[in-house]
LOKE-614060 format. One record per residue (C-alpha): x, y, z; residue in three letters. Coordinates in steps of 0.001 Angstrom, whole numbers, plus 500000, padded with zeros to 6 digits. Each point is the difference from the previous one (the first is absolute). Last residue first. Layout:
<atoms>
XYZala
...
</atoms>
This chain:
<atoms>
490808511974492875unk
501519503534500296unk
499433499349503420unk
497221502834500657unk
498467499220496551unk
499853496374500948unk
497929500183503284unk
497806502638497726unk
499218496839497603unk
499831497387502449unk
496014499996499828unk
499384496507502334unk
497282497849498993unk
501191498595496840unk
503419500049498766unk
501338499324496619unk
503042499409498658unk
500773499650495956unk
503581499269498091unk
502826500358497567unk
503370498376500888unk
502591500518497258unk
503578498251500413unk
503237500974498681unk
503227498589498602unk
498711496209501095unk
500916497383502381unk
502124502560501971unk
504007499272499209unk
502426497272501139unk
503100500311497507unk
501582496850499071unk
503222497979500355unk
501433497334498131unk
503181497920502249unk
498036496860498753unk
499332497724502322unk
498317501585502974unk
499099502823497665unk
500229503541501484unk
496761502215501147unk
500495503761499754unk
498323502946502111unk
497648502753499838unk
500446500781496497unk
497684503043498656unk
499700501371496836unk
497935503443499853unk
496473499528498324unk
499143503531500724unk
496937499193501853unk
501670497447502313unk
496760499250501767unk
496291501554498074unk
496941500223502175unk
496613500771499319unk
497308500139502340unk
496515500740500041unk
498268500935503998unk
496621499864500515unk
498407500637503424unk
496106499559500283unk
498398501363502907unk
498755503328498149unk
498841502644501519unk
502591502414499273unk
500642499282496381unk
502746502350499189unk
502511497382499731unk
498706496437499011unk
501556500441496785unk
503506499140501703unk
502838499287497447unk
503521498577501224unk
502703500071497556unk
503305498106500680unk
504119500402498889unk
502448497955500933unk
503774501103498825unk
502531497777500582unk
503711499596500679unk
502406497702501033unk
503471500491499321unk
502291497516497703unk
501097496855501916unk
503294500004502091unk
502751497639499013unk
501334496872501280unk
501383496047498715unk
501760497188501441unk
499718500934503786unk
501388496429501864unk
498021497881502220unk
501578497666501834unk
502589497126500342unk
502642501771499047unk
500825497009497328unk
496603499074499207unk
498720503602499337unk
496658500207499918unk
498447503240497875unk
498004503603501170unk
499025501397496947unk
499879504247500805unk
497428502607499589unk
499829503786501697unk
497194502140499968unk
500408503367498048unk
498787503166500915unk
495741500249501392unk
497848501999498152unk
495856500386500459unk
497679502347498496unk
496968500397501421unk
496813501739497861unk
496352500537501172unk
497492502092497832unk
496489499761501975unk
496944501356498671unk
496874501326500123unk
501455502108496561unk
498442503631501638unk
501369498849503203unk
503505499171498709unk
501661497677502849unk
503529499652499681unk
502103497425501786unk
503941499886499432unk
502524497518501278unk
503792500074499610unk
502345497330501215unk
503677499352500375unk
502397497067500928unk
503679500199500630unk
502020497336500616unk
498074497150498953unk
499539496666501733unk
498544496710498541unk
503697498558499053unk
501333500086503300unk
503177501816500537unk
502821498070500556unk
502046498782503187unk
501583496324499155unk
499140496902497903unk
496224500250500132unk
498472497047500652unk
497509501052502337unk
501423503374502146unk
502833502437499504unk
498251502850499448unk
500521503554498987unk
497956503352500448unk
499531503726498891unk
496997501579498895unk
499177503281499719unk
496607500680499546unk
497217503022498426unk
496170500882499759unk
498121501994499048unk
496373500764499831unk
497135502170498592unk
496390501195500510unk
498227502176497525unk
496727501517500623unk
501673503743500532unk
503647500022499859unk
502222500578502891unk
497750498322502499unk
499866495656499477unk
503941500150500844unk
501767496592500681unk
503475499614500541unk
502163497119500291unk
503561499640501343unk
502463497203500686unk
503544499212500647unk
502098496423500324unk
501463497474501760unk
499798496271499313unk
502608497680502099unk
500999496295499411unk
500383496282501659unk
500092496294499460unk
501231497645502065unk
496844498303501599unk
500403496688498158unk
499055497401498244unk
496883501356497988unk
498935497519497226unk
499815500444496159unk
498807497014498707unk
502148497297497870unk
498148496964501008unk
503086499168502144unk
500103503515501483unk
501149503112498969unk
501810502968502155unk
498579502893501297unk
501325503059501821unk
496905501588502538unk
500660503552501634unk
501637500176503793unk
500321503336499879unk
498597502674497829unk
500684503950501104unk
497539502441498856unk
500354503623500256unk
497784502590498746unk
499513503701499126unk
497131501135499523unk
497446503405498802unk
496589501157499758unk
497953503159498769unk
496070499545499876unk
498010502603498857unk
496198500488499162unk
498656498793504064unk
503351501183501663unk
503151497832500515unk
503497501128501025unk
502353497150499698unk
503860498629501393unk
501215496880500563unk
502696497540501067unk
499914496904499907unk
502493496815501585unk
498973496698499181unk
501557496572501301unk
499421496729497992unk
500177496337500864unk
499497496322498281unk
498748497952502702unk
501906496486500529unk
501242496989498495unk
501778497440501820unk
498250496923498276unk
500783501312496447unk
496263500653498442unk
497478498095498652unk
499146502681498297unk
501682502613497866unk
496397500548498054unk
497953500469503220unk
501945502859500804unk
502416500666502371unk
498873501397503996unk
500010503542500196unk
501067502713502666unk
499540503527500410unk
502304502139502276unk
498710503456501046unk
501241503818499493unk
497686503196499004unk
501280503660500237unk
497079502426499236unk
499981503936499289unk
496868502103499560unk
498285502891498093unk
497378501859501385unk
501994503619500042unk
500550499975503314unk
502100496679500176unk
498322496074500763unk
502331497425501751unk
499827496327499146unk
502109497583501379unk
499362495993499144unk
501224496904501467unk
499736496111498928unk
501662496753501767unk
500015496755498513unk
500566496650502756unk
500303497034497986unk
499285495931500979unk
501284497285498509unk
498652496276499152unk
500439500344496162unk
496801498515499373unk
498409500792502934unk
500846503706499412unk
499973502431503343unk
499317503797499698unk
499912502777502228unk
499449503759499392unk
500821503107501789unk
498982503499499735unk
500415503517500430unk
498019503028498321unk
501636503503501460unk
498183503062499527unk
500842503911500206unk
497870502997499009unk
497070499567501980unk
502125499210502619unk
501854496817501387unk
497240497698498152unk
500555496338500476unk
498873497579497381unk
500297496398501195unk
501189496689498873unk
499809496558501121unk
500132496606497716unk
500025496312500482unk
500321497669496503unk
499714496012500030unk
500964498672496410unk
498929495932498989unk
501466498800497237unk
499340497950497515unk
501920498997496728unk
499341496668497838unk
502213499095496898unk
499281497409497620unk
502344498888497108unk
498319497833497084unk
501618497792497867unk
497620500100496315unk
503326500235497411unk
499361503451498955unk
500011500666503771unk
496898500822502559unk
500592502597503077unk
496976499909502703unk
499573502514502419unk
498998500409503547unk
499866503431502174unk
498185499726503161unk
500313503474501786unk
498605500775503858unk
500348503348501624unk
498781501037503710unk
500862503952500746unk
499693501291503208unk
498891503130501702unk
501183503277501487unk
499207503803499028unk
500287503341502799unk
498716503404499054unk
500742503292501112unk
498116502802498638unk
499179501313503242unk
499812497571502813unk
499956496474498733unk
497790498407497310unk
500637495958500047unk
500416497975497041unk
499664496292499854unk
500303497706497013unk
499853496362499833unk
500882498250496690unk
499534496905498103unk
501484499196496437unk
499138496874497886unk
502169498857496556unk
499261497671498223unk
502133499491496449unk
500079497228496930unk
502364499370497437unk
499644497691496814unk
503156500293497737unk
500292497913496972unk
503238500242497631unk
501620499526496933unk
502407502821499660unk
501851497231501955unk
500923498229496890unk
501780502951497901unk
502756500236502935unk
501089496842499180unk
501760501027496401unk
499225497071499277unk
497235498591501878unk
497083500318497999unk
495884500741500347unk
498197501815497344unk
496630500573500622unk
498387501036496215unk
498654503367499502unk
500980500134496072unk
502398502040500434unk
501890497386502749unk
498830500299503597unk
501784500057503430unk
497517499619502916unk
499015502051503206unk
497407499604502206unk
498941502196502780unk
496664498173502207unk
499430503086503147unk
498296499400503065unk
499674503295502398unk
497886499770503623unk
499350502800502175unk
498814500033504157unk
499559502801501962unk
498776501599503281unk
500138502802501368unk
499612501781504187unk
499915503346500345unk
499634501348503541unk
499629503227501501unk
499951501287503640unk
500073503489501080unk
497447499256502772unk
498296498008497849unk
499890496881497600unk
500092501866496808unk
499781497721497401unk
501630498464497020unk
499102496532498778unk
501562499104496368unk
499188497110497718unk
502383499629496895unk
499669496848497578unk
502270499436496671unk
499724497875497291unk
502256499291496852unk
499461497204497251unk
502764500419497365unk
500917498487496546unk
502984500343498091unk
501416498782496487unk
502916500418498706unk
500797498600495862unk
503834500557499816unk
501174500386496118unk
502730498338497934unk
501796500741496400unk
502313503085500854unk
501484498151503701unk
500739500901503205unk
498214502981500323unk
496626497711499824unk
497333501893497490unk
497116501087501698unk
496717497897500791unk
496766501581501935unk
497178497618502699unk
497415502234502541unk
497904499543502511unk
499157501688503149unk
497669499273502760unk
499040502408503191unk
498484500001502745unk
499103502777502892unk
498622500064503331unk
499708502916502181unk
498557500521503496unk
499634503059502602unk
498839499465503062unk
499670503732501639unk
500304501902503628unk
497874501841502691unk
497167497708500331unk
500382497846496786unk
499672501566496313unk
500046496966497693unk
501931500356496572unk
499689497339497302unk
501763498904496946unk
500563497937497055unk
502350499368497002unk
499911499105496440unk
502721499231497755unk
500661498182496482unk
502614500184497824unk
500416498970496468unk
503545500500498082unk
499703498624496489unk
501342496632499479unk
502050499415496858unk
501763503576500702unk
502888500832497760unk
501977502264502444unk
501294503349498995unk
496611501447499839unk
498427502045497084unk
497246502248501351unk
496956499334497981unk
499199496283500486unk
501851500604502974unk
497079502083501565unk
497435498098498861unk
501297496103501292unk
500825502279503422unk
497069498292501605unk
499376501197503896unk
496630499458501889unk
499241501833502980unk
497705499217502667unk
498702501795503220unk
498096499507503294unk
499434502374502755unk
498291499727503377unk
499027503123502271unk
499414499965504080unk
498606502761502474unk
498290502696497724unk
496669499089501482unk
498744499787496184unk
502863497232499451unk
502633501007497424unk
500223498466496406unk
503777499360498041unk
499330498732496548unk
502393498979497613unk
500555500054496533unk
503110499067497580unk
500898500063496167unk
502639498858497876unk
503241501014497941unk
498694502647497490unk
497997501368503176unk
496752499560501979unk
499276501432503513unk
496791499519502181unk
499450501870503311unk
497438499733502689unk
499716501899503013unk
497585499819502953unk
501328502807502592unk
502706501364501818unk
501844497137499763unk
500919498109503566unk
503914499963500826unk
502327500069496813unk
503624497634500521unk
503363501078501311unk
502825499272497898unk
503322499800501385unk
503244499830497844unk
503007498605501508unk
503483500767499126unk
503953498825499804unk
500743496839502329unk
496452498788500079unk
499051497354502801unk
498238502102502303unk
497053502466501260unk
498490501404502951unk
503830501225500495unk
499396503079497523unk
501596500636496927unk
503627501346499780unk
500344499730496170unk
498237500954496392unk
496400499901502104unk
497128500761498192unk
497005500325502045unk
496613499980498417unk
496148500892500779unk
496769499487498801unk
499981496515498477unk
498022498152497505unk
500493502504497376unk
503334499397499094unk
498634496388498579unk
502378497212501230unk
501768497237498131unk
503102502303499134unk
501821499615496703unk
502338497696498353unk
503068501010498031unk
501200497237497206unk
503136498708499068unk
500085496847501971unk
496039499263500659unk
497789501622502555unk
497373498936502556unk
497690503132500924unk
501367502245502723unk
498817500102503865unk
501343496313500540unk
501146499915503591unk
497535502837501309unk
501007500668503877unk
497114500633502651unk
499820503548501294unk
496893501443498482unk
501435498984496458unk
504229499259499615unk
502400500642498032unk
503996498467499876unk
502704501666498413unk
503147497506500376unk
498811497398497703unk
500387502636496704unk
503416500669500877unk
501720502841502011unk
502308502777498559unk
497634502544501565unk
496657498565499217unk
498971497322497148unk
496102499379500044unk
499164497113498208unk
498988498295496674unk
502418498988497096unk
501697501451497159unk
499193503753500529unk
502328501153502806unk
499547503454500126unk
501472500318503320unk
498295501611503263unk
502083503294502671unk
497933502390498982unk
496429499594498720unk
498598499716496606unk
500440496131500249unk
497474500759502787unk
497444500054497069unk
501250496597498645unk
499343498315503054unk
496552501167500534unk
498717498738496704unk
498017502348497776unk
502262499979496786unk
502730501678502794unk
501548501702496913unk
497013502721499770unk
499225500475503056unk
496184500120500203unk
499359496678502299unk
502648500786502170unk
499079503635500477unk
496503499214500371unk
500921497144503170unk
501585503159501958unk
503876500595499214unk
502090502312502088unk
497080501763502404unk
501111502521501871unk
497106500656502664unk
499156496372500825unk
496068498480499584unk
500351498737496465unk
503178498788500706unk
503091499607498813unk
503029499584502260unk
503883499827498132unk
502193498646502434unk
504328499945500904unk
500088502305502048unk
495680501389500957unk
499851500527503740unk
497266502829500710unk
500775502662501450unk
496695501136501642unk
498044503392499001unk
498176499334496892unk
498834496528500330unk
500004498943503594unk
499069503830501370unk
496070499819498184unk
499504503547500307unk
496588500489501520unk
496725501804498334unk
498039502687501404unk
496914501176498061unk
497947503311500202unk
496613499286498687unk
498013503301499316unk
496737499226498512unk
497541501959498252unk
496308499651500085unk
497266498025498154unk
500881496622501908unk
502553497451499326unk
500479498086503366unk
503608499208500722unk
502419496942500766unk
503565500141499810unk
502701498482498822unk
503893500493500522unk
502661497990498367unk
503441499660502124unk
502828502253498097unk
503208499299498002unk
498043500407496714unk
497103502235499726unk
496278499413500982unk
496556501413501351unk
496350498837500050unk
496759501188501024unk
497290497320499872unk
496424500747499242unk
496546499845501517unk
497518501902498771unk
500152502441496446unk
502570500007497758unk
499971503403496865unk
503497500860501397unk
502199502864500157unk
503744500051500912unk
502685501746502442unk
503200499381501139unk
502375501846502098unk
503415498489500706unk
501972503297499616unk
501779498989497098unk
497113498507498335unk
497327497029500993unk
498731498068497741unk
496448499451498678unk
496661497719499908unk
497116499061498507unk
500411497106497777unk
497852497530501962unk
500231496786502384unk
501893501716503265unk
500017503512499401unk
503019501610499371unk
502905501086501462unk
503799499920498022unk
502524501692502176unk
502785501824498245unk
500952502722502565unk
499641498632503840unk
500002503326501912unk
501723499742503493unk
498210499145503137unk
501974497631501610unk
497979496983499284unk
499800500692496417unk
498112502895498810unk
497072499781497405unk
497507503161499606unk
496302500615499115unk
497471499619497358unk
496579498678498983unk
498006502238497504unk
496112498421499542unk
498829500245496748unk
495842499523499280unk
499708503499501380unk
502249501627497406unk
499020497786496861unk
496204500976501437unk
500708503966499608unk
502052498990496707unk
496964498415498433unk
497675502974501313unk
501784502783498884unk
500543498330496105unk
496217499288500199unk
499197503293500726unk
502649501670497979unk
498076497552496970unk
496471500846500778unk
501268504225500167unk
501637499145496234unk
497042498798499070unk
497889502749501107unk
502317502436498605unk
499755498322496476unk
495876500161499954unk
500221503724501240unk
502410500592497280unk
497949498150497086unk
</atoms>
């Protein structure tokens, strides 16, 4: 029985021997050192082999080592932020390999200033990213539009009753945004009095974003307060599908790359019915037609010689038809109905023409018709039409409008010694605005707008040191409809200290023609004008970001208004004027507390306006003075998911009813106050089961998301009768809203993408 056990127990040493005896000579041990250029040890390098899961990083000392079971021909790899990539090709053989690597600091992005008063950049690409295309998506307030995510950050308004970006004390017409260059004129949905309106545009179509609260850059115009700049995706990095389906619709689109890797096309379509969702969630509004929207867009991307063609088309339709009670009377109700058709083309050229050369030359061309009609109704849904009081007949009305709008630009930028770079180009923009006004009594009132806006623009980027910069720039505009011309200057300092943080001064003028709504215009009109003064301070490192403004902005030359013989509101004259000043500061800290990533956010906001019909210097009723948010993300591993909450606040706005005064002949203040604060709670939970499943190309993401959790009132403004001296609160449509939903990708495994972003 021994000898039998002992001869077993030899078999098994033997085999034991022998299975680690091949484990050894099947491994091969790769290792070596990473310096940069100068020869000093790169901690924190991630190497690996190129197509497998061998690999290491580097310590303290830059050494590295690893084993792999790869044989023939393989890749060596190396990578950490603020540094060029570095490849290399080896043969895999049965012996060990030193591989000492050398990798260059990459000076533009951790070394140079860089001049940042008045902007917020995000980018996949930039060291200090503010808010990448997850963050928007995944905030829990921003209910996955790009707009409401920058809500978040300082120096926006919660203004919840209609659509827009308010900035600084400026409206919603004074922020403009723009994709690849060219300028969006109707980048949020159509809206109705009362009622906020979100983005068109998917945060995933584009890969970087600059927000700019002031000072922007003379390659664009015609935006007293901001601009926001959107920068569409290049080629995808593969064939990816996704499909998404949620309580209020469902969407899928495919984008597929060429097997050269040289071009891509995309298509998509989403489908929105909210008949669910309010089924469940009471709304305000008694809706007799459900709102239906339709959207789909397309796109391709062409790799030329040393450049890209990037296209992107996109249409949309919306329908929708609600009654609420009218607040001039207890027995009568409004039926409104609205119906869009939006479209909107983008073609961009950008390519590197040599010898420092670059051009980018875009193209586009968008279209909005919109059919609003209003009528006064009994209880039992009848039209009423009478003259007595006369104010009841015009609730009867028909209003057709449609928009064209083309945009053609020329941009060339030329690399100079250094970091210096030197921008010039033109801008070519055409608008042909028509609408159609019907009365309860059938007379119609047309009114055509078109204008024709030449733009001419220089600026460079000169680099004193790598620790001082200047950006200057100039840009020209003439208006055929107004026949003048403007001349708007922009500078910006930026010097960089020893501990990484920097200080920027920023000063330009901005000019803006009125809006489409105060048109025709007095004869002798002219631009509407604001100067900006900033000041700024941050320190940003890949987990922190620590920034902080003060501003200036003095208005001149704003629009006053007067009505017309149909009753419009008309500008007739440039007499208007006003200041905003204020403070800002945001932090952002993704280090403190392991997997958790957090913001805040605060403003001070002080401004006054004597523009429209306003009877003398008063704050605008879409400004707040002081404005706060909090945002939290928290990714539990063991859960595979996401907790994200934002909490917003703003103090206050203030309302007034503006009334006629015969006798003075203008408008008198008959009644103020200041609405209750604003505050809500949103509240989201984003589960990933796809984590943990290293080979799989499928990406799922489920999504819940809660706004105004607490159910906390909220009053953003108050509409008064125009017979009646009644007046009513303007609050969201409903106390809360639920979204529940599905996305899925196919082809691309986002799942450790979204780990290292918190999603």
């Amino acid at each position: 029985m021994f000898v039998t056990n002992l001869r077993e127990m030899k078999s098994f040493l033997f085999l034991l021997l022998m299975g680690i005896v091949s484990g050894s000579i099947a491994q091969v041990k790769i290792s070596g050192k990473v310096t940069d250029q100068k020869g000093r040890p790169l901690p924190a390098v991630s190497i690996a082999l190129k197509d497998s899961y061998d690999g290491a990083t580097s310590d303290s000392a830059g050494n590295f080592s690893f084993t792999t079971t790869e044989k023939g021909e393989h890749v060596l790899e190396a990578s950490i932020t603020g540094y060029s990539s570095y490849s290399k090709n080896m043969i895999i053989e049965d012996r060990e390999i030193t591989a000492d690597i050398s990798i260059k600091e990459l000076i533009t992005e951790l070394k140079a200033v860089v001049i940042s008063a008045g902007s917020f950049e995000a980018s996949d690409k930039k060291k200090g990213t503010v808010l990448t295309s997850l963050d928007i998506v995944t905030t829990a307030s921003a209910e996955g539009d790009i707009t409401g995510a920058l809500k978040t950050l300082p120096g926006t308004q919660q203004v919840g009753e209609t659509g827009g970006l308010f900035v600084r004390g400026g409206s919603a017409s004074e922020a403009k945004i723009y994709i690849d260059g060219n300028l969006v004129n109707n980048f949020f949905y159509s809206s109705l009095p009362g009622i906020a309106s979100r983005g068109r545009f998917n945060p995933f179509l584009f890969k970087g974003t600059i927000f700019s609260s002031g000072g922007y850059s003379a390659l664009y115009g015609q935006a007293l307060s901001s601009a926001l700049i959107l920068e569409s995706n290049d080629l995808p990095e593969k064939t990816a599908a996704s499909i998404g389906i949620g309580v209020v619709g469902a969407n899928a689109g495919i984008n597929k790359l060429a097997k050269n890797k040289r071009s891509s096309w995309g298509v998509s379509y989403g489908f929105t019915h909210l008949g669910l969702a309010f089924a469940v969630i009471k709304q305000k509004q008694d809706y007799f037609k459900t709102p239906v929207f339709h959207e789909g867009d397309v796109n391709f991307r062409i790799k030329t010689k040393k450049g890209m063609i990037k296209y992107y088309g996109y249409l949309s339709s919306g329908d929708l038809g609600y009654t609420v009670n009218d607040i001039d009377s207890t027995s009568l109700k409004n039926a409104i109905g609205l119906s869009n058709l939006n479209t909107y083309q983008n073609l961009n050229w950008r390519e590197n023409i040599g010898k420092g050369w670059k051009s980018i030359i875009g193209l586009s061309y968008s279209t909005d018709k919109q059919n609003l009609e209003n009528e006064l109704q009994n209880a039992d849904g009848d039209k009423q039409v009478f003259t007595n009081p006369s104010g009841y007949a015009f609730k009867n009305f028909y209003l057709d409008t449609k928009s064209y709008y083309a945009q053609a630009r020329v941009l060339l930028e030329k690399k100079l010694a250094g970091l210096n770079i030197l921008r010039f180009g033109s801008d070519y923009f055409y608008s042909n605005e028509k609408g159609t006004y019907t009365l309860y009594d059938g007379s119609k009132y047309d009114s055509k707008t078109k204008d024709k806006l030449y733009a001419a623009f220089a600026e460079t980027d000169f680099y004193l040191s790598n620790n001082l910069a200047m950006k200057l720039g100039t840009r020209l505009e003439h208006s055929e409809l107004m026949g003048r011309w403007n001349i708007a200057p922009r500078a910006s300092l930026a010097y960089k200290f020893k501990n990484n943080g920097q200080a920027s001064f920023a000063y330009g003028i901005f000019y803006q023609n009125p809006e489409t709504k105060y048109q025709p215009a007095t004869a002798d009109i002219g631009y509407a004008k604001a100067t900006h003064y900033i000041l700024q301070y941050q320190k940003i490192s890949s987990l922190r970001t620590f920034r902080t403004e003060i501003f200036y902005k003095d208005y001149d030359h704003l629009y006053k208004t007067g009505t017309d013989n149909f009753g419009r509101e008309v500008a007739t004259s440039n007499k208007g004027f006003g200041y905003a000043k204020g403070i800002e500061l945001f932090w952002r800290d993704k280090k403190t507390i392991k997997n958790m990533d957090y913001w805040v956010s605060y403003s001070f906001l002080d401004t006054k306006r004597d523009y429209l019909n306003f009877p003398f210097e008063m704050e605008p009723n879409f400004v707040a003075k002081h404005t706060a948010s909090f945002v939290l993300k928290k990714f539990v591993t063991a859960w595979k998911m996401n907790v994200n909450a934002s909490y917003n606040f703003a103090t206050g706005r203030p309302f007034y009813q503006l009334k006629y005064d015969n006798i003075q002949d203008k408008y008198i203040l008959a009644d103020a106050g200041r609405t209750i604060n604003y505050n809500n709670l949103g509240f989201s939970l984003n589960y990933l089961p796809s984590i943990g499943k290293k080979d799989s190309n499928k990406f799922t993401v489920w999504v819940l998301s809660i706004s105004n959790l607490l159910g906390q009132k909220q009053v953003f403004n108050y509409n008064y009768g125009a017979i009646n001296n009644r007046k009513e609160a303007i609050g969201p449509t409903s106390k809360r809203f639920l979204y529940i939903g599905c996305f899925i990708s196919f082809g691309i495994d986002n799942t450790e993408n979204a780990i290292n972003n918190n999603l």
